[in-house]
N, C-alpha and C positions, 0 to 999 in steps of 0.2 A: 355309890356313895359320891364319886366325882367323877369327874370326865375332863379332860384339861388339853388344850392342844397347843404343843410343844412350839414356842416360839425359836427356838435355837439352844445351841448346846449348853448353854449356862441354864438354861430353863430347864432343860429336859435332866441332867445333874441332881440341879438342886431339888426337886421334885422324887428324884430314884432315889437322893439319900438323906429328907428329912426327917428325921426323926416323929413328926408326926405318923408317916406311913410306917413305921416299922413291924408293926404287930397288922399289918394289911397284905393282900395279893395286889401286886403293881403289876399291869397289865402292858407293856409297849407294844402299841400296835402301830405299824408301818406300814403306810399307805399313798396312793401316787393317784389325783384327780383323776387321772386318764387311766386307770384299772379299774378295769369290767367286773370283776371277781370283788374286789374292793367297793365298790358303788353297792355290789349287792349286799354287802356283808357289815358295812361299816353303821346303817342305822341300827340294827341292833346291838351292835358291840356299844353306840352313842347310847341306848338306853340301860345296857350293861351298868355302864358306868356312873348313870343318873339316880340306876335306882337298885342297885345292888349294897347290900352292906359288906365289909370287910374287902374292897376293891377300890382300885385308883384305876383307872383307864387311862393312859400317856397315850394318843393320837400324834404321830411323827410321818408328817407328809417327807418323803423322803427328795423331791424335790426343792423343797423350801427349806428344810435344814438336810442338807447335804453330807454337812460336817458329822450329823451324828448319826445320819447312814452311813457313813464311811464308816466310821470308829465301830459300829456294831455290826459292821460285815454285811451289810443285807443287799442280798441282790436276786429276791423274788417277793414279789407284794403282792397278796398281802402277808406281813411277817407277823406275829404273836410271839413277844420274850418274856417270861414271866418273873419276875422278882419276888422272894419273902427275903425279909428282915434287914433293909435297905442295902443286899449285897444287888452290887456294879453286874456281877457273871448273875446273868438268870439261870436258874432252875432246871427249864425245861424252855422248849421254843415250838412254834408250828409255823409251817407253811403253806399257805391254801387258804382258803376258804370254804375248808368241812367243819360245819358247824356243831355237829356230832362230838367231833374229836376236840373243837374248841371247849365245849360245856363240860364236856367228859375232865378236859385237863382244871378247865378251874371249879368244876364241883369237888375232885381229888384235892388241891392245893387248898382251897377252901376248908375241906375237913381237916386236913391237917393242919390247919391253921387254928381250928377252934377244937379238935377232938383230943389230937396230940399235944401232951408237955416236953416234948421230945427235944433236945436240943435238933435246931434246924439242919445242922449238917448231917445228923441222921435220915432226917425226911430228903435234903439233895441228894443226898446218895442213894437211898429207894428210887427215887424219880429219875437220877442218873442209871442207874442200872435197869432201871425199865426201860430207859431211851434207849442204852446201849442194844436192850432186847432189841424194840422195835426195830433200829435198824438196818441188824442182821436182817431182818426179814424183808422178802420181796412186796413189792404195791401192792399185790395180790391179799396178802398177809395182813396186809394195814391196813386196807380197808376194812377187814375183816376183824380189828383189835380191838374195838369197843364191845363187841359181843363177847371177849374173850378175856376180858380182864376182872380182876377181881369187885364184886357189884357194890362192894361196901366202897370203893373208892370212886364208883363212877357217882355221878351228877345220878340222880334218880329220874324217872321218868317223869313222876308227880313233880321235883323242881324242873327241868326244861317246859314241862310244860308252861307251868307259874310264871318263868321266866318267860316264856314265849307269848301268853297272855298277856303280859304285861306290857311286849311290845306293838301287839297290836291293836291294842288299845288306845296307847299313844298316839302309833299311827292315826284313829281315828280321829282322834280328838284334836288330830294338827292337818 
């Protein structure tokens, strides 16, 4: 739906808590030119954000707005902070560039965004308490979690793919 890259911290604010985004998945992705992991990861999350419905993609180069890596703690790029219903605290967060785990979290957010009427603090606390699972467990474990979660919340195979056609298509055509 958009893709927006974060001019500094008034930007990146007014953006997490317009009112337009409220009924959306706000995506903050934090990224640093000079990240390898990032360079690979970042065109798709660009087309994420061009051509997905129910998504804001916030791009925050953490070297040019400084102030609002500071304030959101980040200190591994690339970072994914997920926001519903213009709350400041995200959801859920990732670290890395596993793109598995990325699709997985916002096909989940996503349904719950469109499936459930659930008040949202209900859905934080599902997804907090799956965090909490997660990270009891060792790497070993997590890499292992997307086979092992419940399939009605994962991204489906048929969407990543969709989603992954669509970006290299793109690609082509630029």
């Amino acid at each position: 739906m958009v893709f927006h890259i974060v001019k500094d911290i008034d930007d990146y604010y007014s953006h997490l808590m317009h009112k337009q985004w409220s009924n959306k998945l706000i995506i903050c992705y934090f990224t640093a030119s000079w990240c390898g992991p990032c360079k690979m990861i970042s065109p798709d999350i660009e087309t994420l954000g061009k051509e997905a419905t129910n998504v804001l993609v916030l791009k925050i180069d953490v070297d040019e707005c400084d102030e609002v890596a500071s304030q959101c703690k980040i200190d591994c790029m690339p970072t994914f902070k997920f926001h519903l219903k213009n709350s400041i605290e995200p959801v859920t967060e990732l670290m890395g560039a596993d793109k598995t785990k990325l699709f997985n979290i916002i096909g989940e957010l996503i349904s719950n965004l469109s499936v459930y009427e659930e008040p949202v603090e209900n859905i934080e606390n599902d997804i907090t308490n799956q965090n909490n699972l997660q990270n009891q467990n060792n790497l070993q474990n997590q890499t292992n979690l997307h086979n092992q979660t419940n399939p009605q919340q994962q991204m489906t195979l048929q969407q990543q793919m969709e989603i992954m056609n669509q970006i290299n298509q793109n690609r082509m055509t630029n």
